[in-house]
OpenMM code with the backbone's topology and positions (N, CA, C; nanometers):
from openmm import Vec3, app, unit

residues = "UNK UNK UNK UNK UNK UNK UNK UNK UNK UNK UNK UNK UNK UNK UNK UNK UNK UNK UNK UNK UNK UNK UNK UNK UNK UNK UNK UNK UNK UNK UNK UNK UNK UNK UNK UNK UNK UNK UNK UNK UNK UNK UNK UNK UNK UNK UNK UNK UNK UNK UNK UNK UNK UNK UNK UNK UNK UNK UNK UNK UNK UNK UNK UNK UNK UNK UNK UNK UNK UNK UNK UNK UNK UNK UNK UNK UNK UNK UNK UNK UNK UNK UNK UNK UNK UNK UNK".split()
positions = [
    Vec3(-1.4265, 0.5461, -4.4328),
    Vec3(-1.5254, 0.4829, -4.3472),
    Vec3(-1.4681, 0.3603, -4.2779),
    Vec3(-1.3813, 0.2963, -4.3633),
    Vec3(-1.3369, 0.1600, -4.2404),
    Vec3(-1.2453, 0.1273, -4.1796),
    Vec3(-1.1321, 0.3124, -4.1700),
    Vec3(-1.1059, 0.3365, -4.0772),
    Vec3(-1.2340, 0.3790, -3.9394),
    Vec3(-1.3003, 0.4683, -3.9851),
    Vec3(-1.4017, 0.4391, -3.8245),
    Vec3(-1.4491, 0.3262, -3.7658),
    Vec3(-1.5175, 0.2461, -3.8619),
    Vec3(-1.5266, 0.1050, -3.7838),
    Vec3(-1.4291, 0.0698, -3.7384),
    Vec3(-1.3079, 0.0434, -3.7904),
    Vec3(-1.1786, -0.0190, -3.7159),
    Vec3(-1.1768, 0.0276, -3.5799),
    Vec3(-1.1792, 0.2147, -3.5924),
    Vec3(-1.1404, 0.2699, -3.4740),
    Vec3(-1.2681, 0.2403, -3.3656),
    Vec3(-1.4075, 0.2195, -3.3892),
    Vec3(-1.4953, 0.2279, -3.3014),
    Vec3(-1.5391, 0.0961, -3.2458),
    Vec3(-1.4667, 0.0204, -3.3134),
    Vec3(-1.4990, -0.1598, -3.2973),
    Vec3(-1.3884, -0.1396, -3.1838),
    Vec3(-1.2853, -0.1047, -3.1890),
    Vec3(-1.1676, -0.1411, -3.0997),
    Vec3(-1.1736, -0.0298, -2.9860),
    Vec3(-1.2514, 0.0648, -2.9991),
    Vec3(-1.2994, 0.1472, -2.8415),
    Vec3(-1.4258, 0.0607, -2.8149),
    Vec3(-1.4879, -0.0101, -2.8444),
    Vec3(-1.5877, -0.0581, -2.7879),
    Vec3(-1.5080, -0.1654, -2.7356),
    Vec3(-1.4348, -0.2748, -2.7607),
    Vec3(-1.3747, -0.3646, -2.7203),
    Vec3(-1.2646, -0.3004, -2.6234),
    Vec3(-1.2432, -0.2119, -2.6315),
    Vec3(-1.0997, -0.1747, -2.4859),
    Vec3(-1.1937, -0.1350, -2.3894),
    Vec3(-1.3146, -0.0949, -2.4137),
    Vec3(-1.3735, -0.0433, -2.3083),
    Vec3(-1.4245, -0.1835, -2.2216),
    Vec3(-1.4455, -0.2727, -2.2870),
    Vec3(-1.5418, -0.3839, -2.2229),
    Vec3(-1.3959, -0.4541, -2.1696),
    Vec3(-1.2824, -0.4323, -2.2299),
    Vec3(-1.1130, -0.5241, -2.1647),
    Vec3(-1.0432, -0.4093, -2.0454),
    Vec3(-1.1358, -0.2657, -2.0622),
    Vec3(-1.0949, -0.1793, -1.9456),
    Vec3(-0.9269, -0.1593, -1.9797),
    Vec3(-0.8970, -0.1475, -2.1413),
    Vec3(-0.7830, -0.0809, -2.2252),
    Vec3(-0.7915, 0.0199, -2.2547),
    Vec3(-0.6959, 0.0891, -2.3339),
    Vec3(-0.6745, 0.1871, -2.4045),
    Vec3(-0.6696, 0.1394, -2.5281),
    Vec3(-0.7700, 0.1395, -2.6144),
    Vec3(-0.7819, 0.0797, -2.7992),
    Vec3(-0.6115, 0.0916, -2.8516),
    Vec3(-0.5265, 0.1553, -2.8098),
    Vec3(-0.3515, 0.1729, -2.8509),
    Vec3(-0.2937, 0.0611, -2.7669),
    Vec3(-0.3725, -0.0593, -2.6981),
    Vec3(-0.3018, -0.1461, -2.6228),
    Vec3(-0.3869, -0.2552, -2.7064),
    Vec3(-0.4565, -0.2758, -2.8161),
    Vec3(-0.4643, -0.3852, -2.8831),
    Vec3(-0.4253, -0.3797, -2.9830),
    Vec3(-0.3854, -0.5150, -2.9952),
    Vec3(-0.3197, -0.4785, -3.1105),
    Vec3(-0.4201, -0.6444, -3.2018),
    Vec3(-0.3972, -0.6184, -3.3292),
    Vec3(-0.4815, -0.7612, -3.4085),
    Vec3(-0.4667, -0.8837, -3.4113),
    Vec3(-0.3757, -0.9237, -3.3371),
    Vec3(-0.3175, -1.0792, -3.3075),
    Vec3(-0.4000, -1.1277, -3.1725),
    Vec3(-0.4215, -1.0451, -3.0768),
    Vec3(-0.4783, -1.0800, -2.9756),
    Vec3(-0.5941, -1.1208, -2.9643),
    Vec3(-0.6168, -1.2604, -2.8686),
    Vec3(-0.7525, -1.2947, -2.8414),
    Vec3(-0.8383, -1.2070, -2.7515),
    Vec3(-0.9813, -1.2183, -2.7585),
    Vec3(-1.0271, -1.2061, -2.6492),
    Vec3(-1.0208, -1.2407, -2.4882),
    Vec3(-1.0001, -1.3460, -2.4659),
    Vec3(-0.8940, -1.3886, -2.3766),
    Vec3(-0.7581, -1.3039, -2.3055),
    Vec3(-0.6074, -1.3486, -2.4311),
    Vec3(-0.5248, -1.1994, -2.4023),
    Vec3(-0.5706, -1.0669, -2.3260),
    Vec3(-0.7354, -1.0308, -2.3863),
    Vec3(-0.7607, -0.9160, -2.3380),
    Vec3(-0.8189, -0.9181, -2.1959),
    Vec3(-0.8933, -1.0309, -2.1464),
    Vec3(-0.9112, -1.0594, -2.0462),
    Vec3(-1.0151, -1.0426, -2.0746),
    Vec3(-1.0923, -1.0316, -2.1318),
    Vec3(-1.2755, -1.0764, -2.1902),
    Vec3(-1.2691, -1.2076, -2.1691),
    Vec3(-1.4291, -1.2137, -2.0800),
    Vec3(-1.4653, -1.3882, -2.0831),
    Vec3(-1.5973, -1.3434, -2.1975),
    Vec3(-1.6735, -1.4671, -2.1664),
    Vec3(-1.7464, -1.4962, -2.2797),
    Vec3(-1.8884, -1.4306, -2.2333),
    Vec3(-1.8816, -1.3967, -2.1374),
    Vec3(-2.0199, -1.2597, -2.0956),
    Vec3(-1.9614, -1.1276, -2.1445),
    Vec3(-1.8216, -1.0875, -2.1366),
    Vec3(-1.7874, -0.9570, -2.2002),
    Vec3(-1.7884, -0.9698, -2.3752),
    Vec3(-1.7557, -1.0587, -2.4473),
    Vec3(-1.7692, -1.0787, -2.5805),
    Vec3(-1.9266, -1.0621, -2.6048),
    Vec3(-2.0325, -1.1848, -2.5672),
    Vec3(-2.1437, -1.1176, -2.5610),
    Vec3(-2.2055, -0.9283, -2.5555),
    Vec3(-2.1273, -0.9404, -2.4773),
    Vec3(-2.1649, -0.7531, -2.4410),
    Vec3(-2.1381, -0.6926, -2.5171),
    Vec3(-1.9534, -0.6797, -2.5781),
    Vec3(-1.9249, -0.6595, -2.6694),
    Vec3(-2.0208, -0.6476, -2.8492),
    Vec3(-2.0611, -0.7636, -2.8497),
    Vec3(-2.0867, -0.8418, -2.9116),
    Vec3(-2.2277, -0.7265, -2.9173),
    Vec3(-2.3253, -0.6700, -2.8652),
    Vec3(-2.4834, -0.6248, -2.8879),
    Vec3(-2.4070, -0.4837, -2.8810),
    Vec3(-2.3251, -0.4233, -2.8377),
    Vec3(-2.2632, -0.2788, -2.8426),
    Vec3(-2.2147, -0.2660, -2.9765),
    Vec3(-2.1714, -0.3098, -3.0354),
    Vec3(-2.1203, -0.3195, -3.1686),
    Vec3(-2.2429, -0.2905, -3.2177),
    Vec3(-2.3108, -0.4067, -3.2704),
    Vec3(-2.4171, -0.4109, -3.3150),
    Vec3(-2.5323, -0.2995, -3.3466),
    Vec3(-2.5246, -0.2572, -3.1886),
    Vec3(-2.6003, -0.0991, -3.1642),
    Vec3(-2.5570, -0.0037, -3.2363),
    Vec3(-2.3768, 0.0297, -3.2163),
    Vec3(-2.3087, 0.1311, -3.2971),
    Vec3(-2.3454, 0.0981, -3.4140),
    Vec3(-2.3424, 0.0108, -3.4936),
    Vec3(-2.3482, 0.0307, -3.6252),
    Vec3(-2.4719, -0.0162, -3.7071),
    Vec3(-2.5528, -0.0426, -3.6032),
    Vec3(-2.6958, -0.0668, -3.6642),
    Vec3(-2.6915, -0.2474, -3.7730),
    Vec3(-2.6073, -0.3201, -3.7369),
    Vec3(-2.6012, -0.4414, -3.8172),
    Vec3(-2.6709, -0.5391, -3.7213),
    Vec3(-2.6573, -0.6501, -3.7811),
    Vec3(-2.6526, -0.7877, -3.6631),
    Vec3(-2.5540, -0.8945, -3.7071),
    Vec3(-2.5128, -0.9398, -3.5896),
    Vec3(-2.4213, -1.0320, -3.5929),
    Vec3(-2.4249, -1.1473, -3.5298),
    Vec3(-2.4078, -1.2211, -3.6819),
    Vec3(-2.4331, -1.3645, -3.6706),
    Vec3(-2.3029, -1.4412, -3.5444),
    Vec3(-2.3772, -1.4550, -3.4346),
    Vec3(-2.2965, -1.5214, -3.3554),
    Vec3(-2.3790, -1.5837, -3.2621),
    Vec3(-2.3503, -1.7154, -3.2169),
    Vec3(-2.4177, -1.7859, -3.1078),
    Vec3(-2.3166, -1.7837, -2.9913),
    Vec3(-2.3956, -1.7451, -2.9236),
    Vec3(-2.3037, -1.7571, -2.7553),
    Vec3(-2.2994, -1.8801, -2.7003),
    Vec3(-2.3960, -1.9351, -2.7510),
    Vec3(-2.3967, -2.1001, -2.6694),
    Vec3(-2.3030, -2.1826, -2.7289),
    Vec3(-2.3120, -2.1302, -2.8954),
    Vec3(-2.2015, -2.2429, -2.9334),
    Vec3(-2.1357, -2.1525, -3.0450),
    Vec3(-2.0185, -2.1107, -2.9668),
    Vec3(-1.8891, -1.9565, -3.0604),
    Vec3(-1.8501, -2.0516, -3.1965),
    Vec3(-1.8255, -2.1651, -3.1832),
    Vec3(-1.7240, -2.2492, -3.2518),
    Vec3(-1.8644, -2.2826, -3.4221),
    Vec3(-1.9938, -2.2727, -3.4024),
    Vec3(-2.0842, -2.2840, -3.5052),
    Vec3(-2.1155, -2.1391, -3.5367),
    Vec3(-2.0658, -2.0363, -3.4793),
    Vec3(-2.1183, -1.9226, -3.5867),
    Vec3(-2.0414, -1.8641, -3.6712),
    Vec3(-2.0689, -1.8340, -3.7779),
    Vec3(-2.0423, -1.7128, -3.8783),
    Vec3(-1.9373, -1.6901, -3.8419),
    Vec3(-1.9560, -1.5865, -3.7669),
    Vec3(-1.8318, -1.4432, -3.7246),
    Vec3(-1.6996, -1.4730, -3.6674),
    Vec3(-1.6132, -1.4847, -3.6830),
    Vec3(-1.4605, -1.5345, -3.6550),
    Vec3(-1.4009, -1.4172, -3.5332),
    Vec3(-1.4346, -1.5002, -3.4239),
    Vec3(-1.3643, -1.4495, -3.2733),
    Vec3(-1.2697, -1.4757, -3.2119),
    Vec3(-1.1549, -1.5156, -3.3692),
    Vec3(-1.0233, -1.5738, -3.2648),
    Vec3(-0.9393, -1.4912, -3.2821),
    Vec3(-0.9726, -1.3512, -3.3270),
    Vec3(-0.8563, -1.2255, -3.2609),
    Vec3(-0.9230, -1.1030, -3.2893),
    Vec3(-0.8696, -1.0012, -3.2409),
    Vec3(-0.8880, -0.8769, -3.2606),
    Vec3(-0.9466, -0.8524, -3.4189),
    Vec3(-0.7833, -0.8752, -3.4721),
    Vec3(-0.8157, -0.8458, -3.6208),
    Vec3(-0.9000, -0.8965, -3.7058),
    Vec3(-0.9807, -1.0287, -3.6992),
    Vec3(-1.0719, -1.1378, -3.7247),
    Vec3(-1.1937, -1.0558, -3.7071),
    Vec3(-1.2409, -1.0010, -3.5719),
    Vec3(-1.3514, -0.9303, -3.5565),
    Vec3(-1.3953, -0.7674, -3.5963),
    Vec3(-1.2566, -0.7165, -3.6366),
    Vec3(-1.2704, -0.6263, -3.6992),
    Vec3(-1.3344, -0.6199, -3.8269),
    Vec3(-1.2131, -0.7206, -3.9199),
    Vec3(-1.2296, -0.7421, -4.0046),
    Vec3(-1.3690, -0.7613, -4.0651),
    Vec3(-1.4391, -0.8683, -3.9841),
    Vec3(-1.5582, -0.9489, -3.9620),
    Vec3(-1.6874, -0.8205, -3.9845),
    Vec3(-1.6470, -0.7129, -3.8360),
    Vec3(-1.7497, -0.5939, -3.8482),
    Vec3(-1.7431, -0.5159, -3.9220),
    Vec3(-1.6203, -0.4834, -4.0288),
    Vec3(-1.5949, -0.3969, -4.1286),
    Vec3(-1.6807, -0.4671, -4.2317),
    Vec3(-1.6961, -0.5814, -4.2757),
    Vec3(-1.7469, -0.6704, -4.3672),
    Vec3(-1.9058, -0.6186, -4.4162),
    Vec3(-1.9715, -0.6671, -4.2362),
    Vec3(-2.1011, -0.6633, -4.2364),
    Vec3(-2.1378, -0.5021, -4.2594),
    Vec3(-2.0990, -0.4039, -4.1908),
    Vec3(-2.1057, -0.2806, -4.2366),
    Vec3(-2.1227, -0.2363, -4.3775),
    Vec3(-1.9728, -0.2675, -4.4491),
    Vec3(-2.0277, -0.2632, -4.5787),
    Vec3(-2.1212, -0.3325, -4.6741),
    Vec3(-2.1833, -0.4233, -4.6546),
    Vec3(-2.2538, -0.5364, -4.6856),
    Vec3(-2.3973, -0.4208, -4.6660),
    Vec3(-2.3947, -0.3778, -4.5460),
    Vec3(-2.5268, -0.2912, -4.5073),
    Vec3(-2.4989, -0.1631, -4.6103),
    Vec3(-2.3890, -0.1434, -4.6581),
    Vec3(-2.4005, -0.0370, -4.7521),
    Vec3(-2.5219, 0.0743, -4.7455),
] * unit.nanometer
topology = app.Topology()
chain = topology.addChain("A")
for resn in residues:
    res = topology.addResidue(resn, chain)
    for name in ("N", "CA", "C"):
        topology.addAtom(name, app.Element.getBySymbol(name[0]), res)
């Protein structure tokens, strides 16, 4: 199972960076990918949808929430978490 999240977190995110999920790699920011902070948002409720969770994140202020958005692998990690948590 967290291989699919891995894999469906990172097609949802190449799609919103207009990648191929085999061109991110886990070191990279959002940024790197060329996501501003309206595509993370977006990102950000598509996820959510796929996997039926919610995620603790404020858009107004990234730097006070929860969820750790300073790379690829951070937000994976992050959505693999809450997933299993939803067990």
């Amino acid at each position: 199972m967290t291989s699919d999240v891995h894999d469906r977190t990172l097609a949802i995110i190449a799609e919103q960076a207009m990648l191929d999920p085999s061109e991110i790699q886990p070191q990279m920011t959002p940024a790197e990918l060329g996501i501003d902070s309206l595509g993370l948002v977006e990102s950000i409720f598509a996820i959510e949808e796929a996997f039926d969770i919610s995620i603790p994140f404020n858009a107004n202020e990234p730097s006070q929430s929860d969820f750790d958005i300073s790379s690829m692998g951070a937000i994976v990690a992050a959505v693999e978490k809450l997933v299993a948590a939803k067990g």
